[in-house]
Residue frames as qw, qx, qy, qz and C-alpha x, y, z in Angstrom:
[[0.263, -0.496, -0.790, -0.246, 10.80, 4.75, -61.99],
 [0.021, -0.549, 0.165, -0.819, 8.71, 7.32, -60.42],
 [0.193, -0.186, 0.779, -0.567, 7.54, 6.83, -56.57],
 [0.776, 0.153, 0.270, -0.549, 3.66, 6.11, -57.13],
 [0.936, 0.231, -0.174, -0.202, 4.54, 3.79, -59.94],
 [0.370, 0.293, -0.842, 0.260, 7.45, 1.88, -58.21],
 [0.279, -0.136, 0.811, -0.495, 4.84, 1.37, -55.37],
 [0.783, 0.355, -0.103, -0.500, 2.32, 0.12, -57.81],
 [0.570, 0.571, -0.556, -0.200, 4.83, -1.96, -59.05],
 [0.063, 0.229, -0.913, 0.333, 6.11, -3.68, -55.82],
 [0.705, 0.092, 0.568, -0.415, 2.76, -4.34, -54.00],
 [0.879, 0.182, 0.010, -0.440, 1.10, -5.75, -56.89],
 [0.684, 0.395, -0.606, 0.091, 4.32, -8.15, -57.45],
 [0.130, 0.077, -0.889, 0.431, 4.68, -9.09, -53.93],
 [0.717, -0.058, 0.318, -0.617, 1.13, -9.76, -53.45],
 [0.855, 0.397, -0.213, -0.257, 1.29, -11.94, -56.14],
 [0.443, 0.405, -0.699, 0.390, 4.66, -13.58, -54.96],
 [0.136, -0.267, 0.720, -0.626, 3.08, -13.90, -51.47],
 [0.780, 0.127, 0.111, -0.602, 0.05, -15.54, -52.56],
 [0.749, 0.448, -0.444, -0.204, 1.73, -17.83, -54.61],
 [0.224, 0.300, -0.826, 0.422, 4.20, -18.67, -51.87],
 [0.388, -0.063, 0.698, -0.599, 1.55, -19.55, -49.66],
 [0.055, 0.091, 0.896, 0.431, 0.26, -21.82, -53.08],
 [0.338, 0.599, 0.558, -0.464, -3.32, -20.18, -52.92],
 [0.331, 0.534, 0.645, 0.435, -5.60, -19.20, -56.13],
 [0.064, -0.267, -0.106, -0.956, -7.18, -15.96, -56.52],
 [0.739, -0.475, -0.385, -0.282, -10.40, -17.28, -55.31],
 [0.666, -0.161, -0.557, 0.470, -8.63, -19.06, -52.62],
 [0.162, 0.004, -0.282, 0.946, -7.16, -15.41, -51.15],
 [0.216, -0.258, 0.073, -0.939, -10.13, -13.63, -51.97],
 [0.681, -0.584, -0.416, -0.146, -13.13, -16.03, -49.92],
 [0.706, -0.333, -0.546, 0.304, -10.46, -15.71, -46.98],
 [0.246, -0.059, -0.074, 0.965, -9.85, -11.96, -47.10],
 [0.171, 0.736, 0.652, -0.057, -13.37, -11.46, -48.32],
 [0.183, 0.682, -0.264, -0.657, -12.15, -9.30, -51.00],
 [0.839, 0.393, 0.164, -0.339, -13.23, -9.88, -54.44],
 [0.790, 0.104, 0.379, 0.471, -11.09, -12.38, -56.71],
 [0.442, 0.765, 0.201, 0.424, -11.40, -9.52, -59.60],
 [0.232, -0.947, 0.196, -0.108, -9.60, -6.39, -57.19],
 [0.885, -0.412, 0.210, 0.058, -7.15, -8.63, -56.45],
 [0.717, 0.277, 0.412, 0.489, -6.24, -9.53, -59.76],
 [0.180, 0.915, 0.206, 0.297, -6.09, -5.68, -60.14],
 [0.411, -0.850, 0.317, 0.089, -3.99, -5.20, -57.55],
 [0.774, -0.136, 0.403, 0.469, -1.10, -7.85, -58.75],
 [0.561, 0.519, 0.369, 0.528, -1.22, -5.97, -62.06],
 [0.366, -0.254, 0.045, 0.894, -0.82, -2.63, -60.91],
 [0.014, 0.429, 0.498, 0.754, -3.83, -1.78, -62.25],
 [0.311, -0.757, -0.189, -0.543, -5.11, -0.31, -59.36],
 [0.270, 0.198, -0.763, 0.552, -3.94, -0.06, -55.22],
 [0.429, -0.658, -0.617, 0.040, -6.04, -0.97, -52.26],
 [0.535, -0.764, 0.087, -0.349, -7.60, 1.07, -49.12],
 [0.026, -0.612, 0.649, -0.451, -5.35, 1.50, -46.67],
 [0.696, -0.120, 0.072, -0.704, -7.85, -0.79, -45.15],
 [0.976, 0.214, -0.016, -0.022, -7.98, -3.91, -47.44],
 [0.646, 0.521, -0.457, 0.320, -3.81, -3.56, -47.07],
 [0.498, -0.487, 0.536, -0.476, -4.19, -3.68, -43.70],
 [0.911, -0.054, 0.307, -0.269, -5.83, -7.56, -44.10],
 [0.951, 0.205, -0.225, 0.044, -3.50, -8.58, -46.40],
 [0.045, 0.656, -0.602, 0.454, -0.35, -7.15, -44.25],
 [0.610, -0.271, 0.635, -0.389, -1.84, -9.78, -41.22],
 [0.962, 0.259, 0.043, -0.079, -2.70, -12.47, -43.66],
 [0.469, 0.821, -0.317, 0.071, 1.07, -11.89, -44.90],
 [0.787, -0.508, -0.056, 0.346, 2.75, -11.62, -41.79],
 [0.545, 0.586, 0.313, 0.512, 3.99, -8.71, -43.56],
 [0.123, -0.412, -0.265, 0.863, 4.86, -5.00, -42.78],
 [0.384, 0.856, 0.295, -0.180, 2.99, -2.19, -44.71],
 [0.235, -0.767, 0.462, 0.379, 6.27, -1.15, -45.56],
 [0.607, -0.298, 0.733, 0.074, 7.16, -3.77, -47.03],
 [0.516, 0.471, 0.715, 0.018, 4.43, -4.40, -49.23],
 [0.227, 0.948, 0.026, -0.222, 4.71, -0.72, -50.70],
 [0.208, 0.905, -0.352, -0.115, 8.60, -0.49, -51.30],
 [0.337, -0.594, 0.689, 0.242, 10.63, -3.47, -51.04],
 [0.723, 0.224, -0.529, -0.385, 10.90, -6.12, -53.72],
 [0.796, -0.372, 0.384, -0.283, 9.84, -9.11, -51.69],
 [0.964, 0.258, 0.033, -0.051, 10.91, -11.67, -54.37],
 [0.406, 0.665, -0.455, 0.431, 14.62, -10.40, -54.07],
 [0.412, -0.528, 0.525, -0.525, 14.45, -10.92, -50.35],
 [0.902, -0.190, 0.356, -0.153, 13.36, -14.39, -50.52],
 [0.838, 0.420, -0.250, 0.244, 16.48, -14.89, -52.84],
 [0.179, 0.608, -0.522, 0.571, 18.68, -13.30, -50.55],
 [0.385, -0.297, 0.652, -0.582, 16.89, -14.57, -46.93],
 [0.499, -0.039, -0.691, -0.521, 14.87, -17.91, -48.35],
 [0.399, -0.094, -0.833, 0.371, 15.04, -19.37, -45.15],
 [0.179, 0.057, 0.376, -0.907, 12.90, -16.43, -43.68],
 [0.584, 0.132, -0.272, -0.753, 10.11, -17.49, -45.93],
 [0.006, 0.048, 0.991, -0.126, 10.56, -21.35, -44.63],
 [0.055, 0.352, 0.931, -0.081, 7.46, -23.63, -45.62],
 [0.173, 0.564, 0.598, 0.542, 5.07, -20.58, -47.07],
 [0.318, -0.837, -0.333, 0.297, 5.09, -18.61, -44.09],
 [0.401, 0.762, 0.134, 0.491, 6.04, -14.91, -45.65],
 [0.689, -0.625, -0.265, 0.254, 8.14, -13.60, -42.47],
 [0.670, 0.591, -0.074, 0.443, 10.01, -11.09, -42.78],
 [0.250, -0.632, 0.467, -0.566, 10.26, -9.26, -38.88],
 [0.221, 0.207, -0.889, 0.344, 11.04, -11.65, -36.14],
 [0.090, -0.215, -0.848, 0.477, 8.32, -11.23, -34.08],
 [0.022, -0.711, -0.676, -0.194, 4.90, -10.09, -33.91],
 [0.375, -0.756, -0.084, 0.529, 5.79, -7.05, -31.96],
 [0.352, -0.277, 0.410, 0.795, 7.78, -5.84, -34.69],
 [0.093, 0.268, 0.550, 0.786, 5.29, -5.92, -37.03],
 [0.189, -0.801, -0.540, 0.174, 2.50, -4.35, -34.90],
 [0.335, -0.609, -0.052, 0.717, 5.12, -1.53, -34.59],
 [0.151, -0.110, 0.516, 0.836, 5.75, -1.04, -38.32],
 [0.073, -0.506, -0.727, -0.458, 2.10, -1.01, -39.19],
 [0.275, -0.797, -0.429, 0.323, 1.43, 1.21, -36.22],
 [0.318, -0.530, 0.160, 0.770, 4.25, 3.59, -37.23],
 [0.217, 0.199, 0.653, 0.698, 3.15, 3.40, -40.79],
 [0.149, -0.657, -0.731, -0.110, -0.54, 4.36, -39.84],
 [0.314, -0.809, -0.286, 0.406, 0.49, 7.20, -37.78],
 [0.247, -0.161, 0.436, 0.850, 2.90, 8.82, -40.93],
 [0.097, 0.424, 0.737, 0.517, -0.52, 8.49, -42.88],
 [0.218, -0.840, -0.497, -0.004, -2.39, 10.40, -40.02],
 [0.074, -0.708, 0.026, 0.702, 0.41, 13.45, -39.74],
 [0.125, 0.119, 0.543, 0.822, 0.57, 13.33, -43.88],
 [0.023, -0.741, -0.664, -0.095, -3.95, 13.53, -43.37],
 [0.264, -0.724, -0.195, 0.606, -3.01, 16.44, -40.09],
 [0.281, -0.428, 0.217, 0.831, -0.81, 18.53, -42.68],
 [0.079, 0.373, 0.654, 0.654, -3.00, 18.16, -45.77],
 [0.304, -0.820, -0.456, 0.163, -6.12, 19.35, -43.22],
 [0.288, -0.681, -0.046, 0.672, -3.81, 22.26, -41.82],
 [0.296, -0.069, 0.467, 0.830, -2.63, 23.33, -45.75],
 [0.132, -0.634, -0.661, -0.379, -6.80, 23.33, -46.92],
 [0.335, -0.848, -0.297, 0.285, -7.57, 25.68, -43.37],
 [0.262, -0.411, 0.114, 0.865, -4.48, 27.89, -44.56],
 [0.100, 0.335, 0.679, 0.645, -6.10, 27.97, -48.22],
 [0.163, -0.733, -0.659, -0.042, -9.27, 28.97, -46.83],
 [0.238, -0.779, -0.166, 0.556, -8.09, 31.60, -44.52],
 [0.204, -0.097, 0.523, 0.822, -5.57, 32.93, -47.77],
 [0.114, 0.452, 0.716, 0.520, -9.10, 33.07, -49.58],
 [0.145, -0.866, -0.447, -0.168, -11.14, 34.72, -47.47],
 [0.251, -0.674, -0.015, 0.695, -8.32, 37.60, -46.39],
 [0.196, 0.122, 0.569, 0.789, -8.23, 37.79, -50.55],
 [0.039, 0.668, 0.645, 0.370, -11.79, 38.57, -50.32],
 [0.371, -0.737, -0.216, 0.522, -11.31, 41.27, -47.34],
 [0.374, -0.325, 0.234, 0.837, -9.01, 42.95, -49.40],
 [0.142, 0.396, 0.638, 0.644, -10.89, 42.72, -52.53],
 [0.246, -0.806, -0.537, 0.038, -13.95, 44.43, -50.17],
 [0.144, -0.830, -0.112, 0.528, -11.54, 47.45, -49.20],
 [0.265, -0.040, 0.510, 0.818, -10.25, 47.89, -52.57],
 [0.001, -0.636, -0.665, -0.391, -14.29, 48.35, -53.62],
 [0.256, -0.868, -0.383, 0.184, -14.50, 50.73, -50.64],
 [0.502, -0.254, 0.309, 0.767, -11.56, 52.63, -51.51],
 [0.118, 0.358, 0.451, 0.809, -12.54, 53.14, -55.03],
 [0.032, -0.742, -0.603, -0.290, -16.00, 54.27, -53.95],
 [0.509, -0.681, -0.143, 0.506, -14.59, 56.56, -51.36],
 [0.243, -0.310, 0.320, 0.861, -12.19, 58.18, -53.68],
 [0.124, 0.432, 0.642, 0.621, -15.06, 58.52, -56.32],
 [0.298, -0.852, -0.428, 0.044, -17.40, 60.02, -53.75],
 [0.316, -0.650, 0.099, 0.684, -14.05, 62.51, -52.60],
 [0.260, 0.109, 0.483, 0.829, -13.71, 63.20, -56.50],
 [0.057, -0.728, -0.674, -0.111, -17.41, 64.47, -56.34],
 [0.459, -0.789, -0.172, 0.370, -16.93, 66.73, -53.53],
 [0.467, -0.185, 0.342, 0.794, -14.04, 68.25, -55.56],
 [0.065, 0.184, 0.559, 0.806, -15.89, 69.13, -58.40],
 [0.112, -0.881, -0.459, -0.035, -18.98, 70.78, -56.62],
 [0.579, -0.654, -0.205, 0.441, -16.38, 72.84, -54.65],
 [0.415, -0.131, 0.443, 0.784, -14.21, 73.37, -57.96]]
């Protein structure tokens, strides 16, 4: 499965698996997230991913990492750890601390992936406009050498 659609695949199944475990509706989630019912239901299906944002609210609603929600299959974890998931509470890091860290660490990968896209566009740019420099002495060139061919042929 390729990366974008295996992370399609997990969120929208562990949203849906974490909603469910915590026995809420669509409605239900979306008055308390104040995201619409209808995104939602996009998101479980995989028919579309949230803002970094709106996965921010459901990562705290969760008690989730961001991690998590992107790449692991939650429902396999709560077969393997069930006890983590005791009484609807979706736990998967020990402590708050932990997940402050992973959602902090996640946030800051997103801002050097933002830094390097930014730095690659400014190289583009510069790459363009030293193409145009060139193009500009290639124009002077020619005219130069046309203007020395003149000068020949008065002389000649």
């Amino acid at each position: 499965m390729e990366n974008s659609n295996k992370t399609e695949y997990f969120f929208g199944k562990n949203l849906r698996f974490l909603r469910k475990l915590k026995k809420l509706t669509l409605l239900e989630l979306s008055e308390m997230l104040k995201i619409s019912k209808s995104a939602i239901s996009d998101y479980e299906i995989g028919k579309s991913l949230p803002g970094l944002d709106v996965v921010q609210k459901f990562s705290q609603f969760f008690e989730t990492p961001i991690d998590t929600l992107y790449n692991s299959d939650i429902p396999e974890l709560y077969k393997k750890k069930g006890s983590n998931f005791a009484k609807g509470k979706a736990t998967l890091l020990t402590d708050e601390k932990d997940l402050t860290f992973e959602n902090e660490k996640y946030l800051f990968n997103i801002k050097l992936i933002t830094q390097k896209l930014e730095s690659t566009q400014l190289q583009i740019q510069m790459l363009k406009q030293l193409l145009e420099s060139r193009e500009a002495e290639n124009k002077t060139l020619k005219i130069n050498i046309k203007l020395l061919e003149e000068q020949l042929r008065n002389f000649g």
